[in-house]
C-alpha distance (Angstrom), angle and dihedral (degrees) to the residues before:
residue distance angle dihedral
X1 . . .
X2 3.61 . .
X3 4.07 113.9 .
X4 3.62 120.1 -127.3
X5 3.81 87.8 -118.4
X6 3.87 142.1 -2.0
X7 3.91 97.9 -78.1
X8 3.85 107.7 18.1
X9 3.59 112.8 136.3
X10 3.67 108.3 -113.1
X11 3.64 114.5 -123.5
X12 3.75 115.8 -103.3
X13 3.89 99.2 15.2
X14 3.65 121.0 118.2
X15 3.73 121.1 -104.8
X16 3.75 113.9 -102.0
X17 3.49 129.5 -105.2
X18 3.83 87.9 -98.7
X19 3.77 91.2 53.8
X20 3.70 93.4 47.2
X21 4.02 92.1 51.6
X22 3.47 85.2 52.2
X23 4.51 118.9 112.0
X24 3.96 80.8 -141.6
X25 3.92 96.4 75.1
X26 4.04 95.6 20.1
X27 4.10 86.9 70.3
X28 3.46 110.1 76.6
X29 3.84 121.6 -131.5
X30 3.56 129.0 -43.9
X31 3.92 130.3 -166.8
X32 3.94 78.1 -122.6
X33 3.87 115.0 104.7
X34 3.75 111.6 -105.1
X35 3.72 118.6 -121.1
X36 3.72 129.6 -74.5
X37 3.53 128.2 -117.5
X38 3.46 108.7 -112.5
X39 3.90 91.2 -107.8
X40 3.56 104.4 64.1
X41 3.39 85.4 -159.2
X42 3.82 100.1 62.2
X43 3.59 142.4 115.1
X44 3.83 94.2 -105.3
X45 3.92 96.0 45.1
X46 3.82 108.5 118.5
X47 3.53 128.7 -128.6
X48 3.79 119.5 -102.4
X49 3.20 95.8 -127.4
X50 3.83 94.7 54.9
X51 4.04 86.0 70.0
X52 3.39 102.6 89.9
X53 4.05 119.0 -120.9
X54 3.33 125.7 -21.4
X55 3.38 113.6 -114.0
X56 3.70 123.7 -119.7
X57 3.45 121.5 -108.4
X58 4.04 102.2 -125.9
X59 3.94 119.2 -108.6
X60 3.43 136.5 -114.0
X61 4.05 114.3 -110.8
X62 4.02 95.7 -115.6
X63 4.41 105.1 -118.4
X64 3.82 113.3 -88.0
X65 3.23 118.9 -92.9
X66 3.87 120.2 -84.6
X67 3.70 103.4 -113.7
X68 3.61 120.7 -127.4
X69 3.76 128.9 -99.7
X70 3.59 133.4 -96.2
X71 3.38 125.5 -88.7
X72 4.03 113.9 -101.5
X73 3.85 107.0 -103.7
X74 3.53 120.9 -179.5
X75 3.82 124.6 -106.8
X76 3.87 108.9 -95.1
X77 3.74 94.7 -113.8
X78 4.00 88.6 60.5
X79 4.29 105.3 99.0
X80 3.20 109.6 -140.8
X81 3.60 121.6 -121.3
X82 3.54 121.3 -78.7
X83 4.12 121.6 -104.4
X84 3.46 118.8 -117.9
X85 3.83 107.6 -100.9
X86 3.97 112.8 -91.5
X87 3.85 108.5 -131.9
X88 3.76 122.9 -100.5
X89 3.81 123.4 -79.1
X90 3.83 105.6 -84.1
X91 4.30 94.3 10.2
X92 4.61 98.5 160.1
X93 3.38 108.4 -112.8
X94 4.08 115.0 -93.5
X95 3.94 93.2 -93.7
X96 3.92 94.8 55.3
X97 3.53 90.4 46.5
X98 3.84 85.2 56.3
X99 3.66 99.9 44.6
X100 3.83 87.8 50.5
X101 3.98 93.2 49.8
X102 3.61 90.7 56.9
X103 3.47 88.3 46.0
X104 3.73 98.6 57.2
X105 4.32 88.4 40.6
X106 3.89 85.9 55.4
X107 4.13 80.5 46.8
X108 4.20 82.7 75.2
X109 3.82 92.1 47.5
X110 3.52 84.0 59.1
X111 3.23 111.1 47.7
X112 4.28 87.8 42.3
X113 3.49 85.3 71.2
X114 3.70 92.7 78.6
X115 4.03 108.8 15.7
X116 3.90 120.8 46.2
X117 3.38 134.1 -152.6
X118 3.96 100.8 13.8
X119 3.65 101.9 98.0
X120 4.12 92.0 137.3
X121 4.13 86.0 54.7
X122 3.40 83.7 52.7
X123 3.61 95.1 56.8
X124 3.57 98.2 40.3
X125 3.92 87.5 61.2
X126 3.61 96.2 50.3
X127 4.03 90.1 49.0
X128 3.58 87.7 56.3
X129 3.53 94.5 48.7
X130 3.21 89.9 56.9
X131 3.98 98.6 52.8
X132 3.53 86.4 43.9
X133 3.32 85.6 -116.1
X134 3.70 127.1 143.5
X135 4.40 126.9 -125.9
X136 3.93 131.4 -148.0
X137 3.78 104.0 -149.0
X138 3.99 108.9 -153.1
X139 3.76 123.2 -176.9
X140 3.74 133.8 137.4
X141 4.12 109.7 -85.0
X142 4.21 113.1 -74.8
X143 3.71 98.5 32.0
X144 4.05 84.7 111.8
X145 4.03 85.7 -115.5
X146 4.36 78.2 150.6
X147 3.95 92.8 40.8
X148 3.72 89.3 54.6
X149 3.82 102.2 50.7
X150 4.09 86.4 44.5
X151 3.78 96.5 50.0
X152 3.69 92.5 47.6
X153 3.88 91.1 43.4
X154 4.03 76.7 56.5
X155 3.99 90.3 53.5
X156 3.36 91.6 55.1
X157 4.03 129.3 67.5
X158 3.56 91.8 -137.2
X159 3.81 127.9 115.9
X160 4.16 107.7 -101.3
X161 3.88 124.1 -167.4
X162 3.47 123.3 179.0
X163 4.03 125.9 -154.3
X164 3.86 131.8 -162.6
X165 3.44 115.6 -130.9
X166 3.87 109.5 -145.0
X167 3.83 131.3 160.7
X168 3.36 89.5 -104.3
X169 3.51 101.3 57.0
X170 3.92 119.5 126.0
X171 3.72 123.8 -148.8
X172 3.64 88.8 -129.0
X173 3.69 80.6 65.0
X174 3.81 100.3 64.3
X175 3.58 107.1 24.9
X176 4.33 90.3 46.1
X177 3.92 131.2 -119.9
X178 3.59 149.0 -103.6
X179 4.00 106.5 -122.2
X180 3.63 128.8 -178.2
X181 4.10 115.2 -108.5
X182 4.14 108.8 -149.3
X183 3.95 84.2 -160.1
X184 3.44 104.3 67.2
X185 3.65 94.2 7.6
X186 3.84 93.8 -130.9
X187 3.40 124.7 116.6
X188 4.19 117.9 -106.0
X189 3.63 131.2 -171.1
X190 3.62 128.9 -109.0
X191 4.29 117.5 -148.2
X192 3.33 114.5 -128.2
X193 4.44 117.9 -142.8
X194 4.16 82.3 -91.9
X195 3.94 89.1 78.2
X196 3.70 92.9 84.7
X197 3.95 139.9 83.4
X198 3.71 92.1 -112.7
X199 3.61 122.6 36.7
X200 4.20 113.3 -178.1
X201 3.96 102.6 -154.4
X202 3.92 91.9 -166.4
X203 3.78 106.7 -165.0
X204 3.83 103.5 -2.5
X205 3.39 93.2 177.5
X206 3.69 102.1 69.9
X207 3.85 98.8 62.4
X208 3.60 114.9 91.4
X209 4.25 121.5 -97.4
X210 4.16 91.3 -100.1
X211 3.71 94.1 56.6
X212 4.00 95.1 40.8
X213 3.94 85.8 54.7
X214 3.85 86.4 60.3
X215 3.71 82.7 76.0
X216 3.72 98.1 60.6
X217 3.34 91.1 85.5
X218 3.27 101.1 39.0
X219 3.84 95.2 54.1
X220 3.92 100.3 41.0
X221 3.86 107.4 33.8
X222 3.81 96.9 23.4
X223 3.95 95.3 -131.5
X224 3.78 138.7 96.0
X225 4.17 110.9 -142.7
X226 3.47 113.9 -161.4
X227 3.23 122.4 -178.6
X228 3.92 95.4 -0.9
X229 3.69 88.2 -53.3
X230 3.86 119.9 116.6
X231 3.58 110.5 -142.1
X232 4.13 117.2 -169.5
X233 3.46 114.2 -147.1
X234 3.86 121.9 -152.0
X235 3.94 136.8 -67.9
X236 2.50 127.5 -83.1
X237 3.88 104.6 29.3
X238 3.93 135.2 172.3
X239 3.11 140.7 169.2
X240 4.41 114.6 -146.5
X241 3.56 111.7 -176.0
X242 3.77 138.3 -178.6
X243 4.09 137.2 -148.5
X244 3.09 139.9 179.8
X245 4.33 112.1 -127.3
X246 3.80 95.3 -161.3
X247 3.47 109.3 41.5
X248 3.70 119.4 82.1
X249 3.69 114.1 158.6
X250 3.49 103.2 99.7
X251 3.63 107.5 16.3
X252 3.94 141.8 107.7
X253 3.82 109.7 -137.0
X254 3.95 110.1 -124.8
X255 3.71 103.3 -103.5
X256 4.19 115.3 -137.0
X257 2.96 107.2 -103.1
X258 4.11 87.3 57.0
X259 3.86 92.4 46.5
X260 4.19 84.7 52.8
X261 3.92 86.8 66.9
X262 3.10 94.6 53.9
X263 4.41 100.5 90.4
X264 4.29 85.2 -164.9
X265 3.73 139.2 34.3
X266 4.14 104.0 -157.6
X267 4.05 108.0 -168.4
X268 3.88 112.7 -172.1
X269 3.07 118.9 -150.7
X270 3.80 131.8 -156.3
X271 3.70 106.4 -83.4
X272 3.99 126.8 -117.4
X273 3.71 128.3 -88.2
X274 3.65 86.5 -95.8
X275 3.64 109.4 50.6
X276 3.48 84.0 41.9
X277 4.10 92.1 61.1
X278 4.28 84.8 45.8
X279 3.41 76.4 49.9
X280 3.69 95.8 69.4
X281 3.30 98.3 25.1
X282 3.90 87.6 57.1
X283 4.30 84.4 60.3
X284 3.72 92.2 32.8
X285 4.11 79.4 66.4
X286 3.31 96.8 54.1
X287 3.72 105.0 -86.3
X288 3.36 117.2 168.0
X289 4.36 118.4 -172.0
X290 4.16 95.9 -153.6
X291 3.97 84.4 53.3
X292 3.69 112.4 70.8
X293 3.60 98.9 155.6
X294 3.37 90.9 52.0
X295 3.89 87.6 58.5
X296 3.78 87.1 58.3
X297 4.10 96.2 -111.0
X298 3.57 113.7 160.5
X299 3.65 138.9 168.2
X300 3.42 122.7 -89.1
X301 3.51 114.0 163.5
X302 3.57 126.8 21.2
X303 4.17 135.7 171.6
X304 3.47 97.7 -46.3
X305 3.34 98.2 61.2
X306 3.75 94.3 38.8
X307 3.48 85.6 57.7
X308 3.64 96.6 56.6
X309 3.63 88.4 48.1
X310 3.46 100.3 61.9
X311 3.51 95.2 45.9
X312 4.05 85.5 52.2
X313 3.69 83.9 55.9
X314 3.51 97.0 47.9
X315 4.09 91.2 53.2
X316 3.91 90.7 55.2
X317 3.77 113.0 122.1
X318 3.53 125.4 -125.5
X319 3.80 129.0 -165.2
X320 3.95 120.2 -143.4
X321 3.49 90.2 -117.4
X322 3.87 95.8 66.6
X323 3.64 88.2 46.0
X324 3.57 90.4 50.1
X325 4.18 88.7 53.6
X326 3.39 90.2 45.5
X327 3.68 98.0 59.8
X328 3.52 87.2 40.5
X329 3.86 87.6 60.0
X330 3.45 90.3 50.1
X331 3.66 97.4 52.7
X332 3.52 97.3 45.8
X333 3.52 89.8 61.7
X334 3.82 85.6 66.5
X335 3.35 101.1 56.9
X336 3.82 100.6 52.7
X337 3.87 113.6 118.3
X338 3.76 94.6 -133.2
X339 4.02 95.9 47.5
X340 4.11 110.3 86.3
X341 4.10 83.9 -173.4
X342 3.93 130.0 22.9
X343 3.50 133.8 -153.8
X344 4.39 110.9 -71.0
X345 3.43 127.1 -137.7
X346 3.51 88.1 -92.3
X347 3.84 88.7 61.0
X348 3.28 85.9 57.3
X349 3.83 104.5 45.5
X350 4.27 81.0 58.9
X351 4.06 93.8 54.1
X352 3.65 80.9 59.1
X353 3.53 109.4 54.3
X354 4.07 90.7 33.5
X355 3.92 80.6 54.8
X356 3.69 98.7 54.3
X357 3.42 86.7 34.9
X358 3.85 90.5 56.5
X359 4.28 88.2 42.9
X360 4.36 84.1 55.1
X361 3.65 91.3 55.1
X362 3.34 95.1 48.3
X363 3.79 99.4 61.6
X364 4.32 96.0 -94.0
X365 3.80 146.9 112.2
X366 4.17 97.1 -152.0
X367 3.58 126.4 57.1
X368 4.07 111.6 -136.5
X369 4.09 122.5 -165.6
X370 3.57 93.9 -96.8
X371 4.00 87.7 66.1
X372 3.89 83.0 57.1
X373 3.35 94.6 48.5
X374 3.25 91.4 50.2
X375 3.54 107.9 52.4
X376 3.96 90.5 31.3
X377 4.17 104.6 101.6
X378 4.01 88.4 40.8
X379 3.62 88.5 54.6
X380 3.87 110.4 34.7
X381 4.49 102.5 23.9
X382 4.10 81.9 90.2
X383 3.58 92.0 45.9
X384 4.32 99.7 65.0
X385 3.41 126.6 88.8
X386 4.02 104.0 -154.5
X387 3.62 118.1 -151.0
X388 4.03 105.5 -109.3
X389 4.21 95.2 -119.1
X390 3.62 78.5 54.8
X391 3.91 93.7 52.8
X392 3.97 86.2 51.0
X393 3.60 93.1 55.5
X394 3.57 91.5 48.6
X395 3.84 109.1 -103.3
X396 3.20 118.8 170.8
X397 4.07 134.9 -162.1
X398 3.99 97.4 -124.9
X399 4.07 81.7 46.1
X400 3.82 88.5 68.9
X401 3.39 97.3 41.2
X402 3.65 85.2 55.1
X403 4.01 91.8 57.9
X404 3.70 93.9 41.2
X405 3.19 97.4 52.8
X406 3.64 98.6 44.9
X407 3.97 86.7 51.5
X408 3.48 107.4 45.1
X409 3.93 110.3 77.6
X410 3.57 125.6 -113.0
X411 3.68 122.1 -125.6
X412 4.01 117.6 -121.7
């Protein structure tokens, strides 16, 4: 047999002993493809495909991933925006707030049961309840200026004493008075009518000036001291007066520093041709004034709910606009030619709480200038001084208020 080439291995014939001594053929088999012949092209050269698997090449790690970028923040010098206000200490939750509202609307049912036609008097009480503020009333006699602050004493729980002011009234006689007790031979104190929730000051202006000062105290510090002992009298307390405008025979003007106690000036005014005719009807049916029960007023809101109120009131917001217009109301007032004293800071102190006030009643938390226009001639009529020439020509209070507030602008 002839070999392909000097040094082929000839097919069939055992390996040498060389080739057997060799580590090649003393291993045993491997997956790995044996070697070649040195021809490639030989009779022994193996088939690819009798190699086994090809092995995979290794892979690359794929790049991390980018991570993402930062989250915007503001430059330092950026404030951030403000935080809505948190409510006062001790604000009533929204749903006492609500079920005192519609107590204090079902207040005016209440009291129409028995006076017609004076539904804004009626609201300018129960604002200045709810300031704890106190209200002259001042109409011409048999407007039911009396009937109105007894029938809403009766639609309230809340104790209610009414005094007489007479010429001959004694300070001694409102305030109370220390008296001597033979018993214990001590002396004790006596409460005068102003130790009550509700005190009805029916026709204030006939007393004389020494016992109208006795209310000074009364009004503004909400104590009597007798004897150089402060005494506090109860809460809530407020004091609802009446006048007469046109009568003058017999009476002691209410001096200004009296009227400034007073947070609200109510006028009533004759009633329409309407509510007159209910009016009449209302007697016609057997209506009679000194019989309230009879008329079917009850209470329907009492302390509690006043309470909550005026801590509503308190919690109302106000913007520094409407306190700018405010004191821009007030000022103007001062600068009228036909005022000889405008409305003090005090004055204007009141227009703000009977504006928020107003706003609470009315089902918000802010106060906006039509609230201040609103409530601005109850509040600040009592509080101008009119020059006398300007008296003659027939000048009155809610007249400037009218040009003021028509002149001074209104913030948008």
């Amino acid at each position: 047999m002839t070999t392909p080439y000097p040094g082929a291995p000839v097919p069939g014939a055992l390996p040498s002993s060389e080739d057997a001594g060799s580590e090649t053929l003393r291993a045993p088999l491997s997956p790995v493809a044996p070697p070649v012949a040195s021809h490639p092209t030989g009779p022994q050269a193996v088939a690819p495909a009798q190699w086994g698997p090809t092995p995979t090449p290794p892979v690359a790690p794929p790049p991390p991933a980018a991570a993402p970028p930062p989250a915007y923040q503001a430059p330092a010098y950026y404030p951030p925006p403000p935080a809505a206000p948190a409510p006062p200490p001790g604000t009533p939750t929204a749903a006492e707030q609500e079920a005192a509202r519609a107590a204090l609307i079902r207040l005016r049912t209440e009291v129409g049961k028995a006076v017609i036609g004076q539904d804004a008097a009626v609201s300018g009480l129960v604002v200045a309840l709810l300031c704890r503020g106190h209200a002259l009333l001042e109409g011409v006699p048999g407007v039911a200026k009396t009937l109105l602050v007894r029938t809403l004493a009766r639609a309230l729980t809340l104790d209610t004493k009414r005094l007489q002011f007479t010429p001959d009234l004694m300070p001694g006689d409102v305030t109370g008075s220390l008296f001597y007790d033979t018993k214990t031979g001590e002396f004790g104190f006596r409460p005068g009518p102003v130790f009550t929730n509700l005190l009805l000051a029916d026709e204030i202006n006939r007393t004389p000036p020494k016992t109208q000062a006795a209310l000074l105290e009364v009004m503004e510090e909400r104590q009597v001291s007798i004897d150089g002992t402060p005494r506090p009298l109860p809460s809530p307390f407020a004091v609802l007066a009446t006048q007469n405008p046109v009568e003058h025979e017999g009476t002691y003007p209410l001096p200004e520093a009296q009227l400034d106690r007073f947070l609200v000036k109510v006028t009533l005014p004759m009633p329409p041709r309407d509510d007159e005719i209910k009016v009449l009807a209302h007697h016609a049916a057997g209506f009679d004034p000194s019989d309230l029960d009879a008329a079917g007023v009850s209470a329907v809101a009492g302390p509690t709910e006043l309470a909550v109120a005026r801590a509503g009131a308190r919690a109302v917001q106000v913007r520094p606009e409407v306190l700018a217009y405010i004191v821009d109301v007030a000022r103007a007032t001062r600068s009228q030619p036909s005022v000889l004293l405008g409305v003090s800071p005090r004055g204007a102190t009141a227009l703000l709480a009977t504006s928020k006030a107003w706003a609470w009643l009315s089902g918000r938390g802010y106060a906006t200038p039509d609230d201040v226009k609103a409530l601005a001639r109850a509040t600040l009529r009592h509080r101008i001084s009119l020059r006398p020439e300007a008296e003659l020509d027939g000048v009155t209070g809610d007249r400037v208020l009218e040009q003021v507030l028509a002149t001074v602008p209104v913030p948008r």
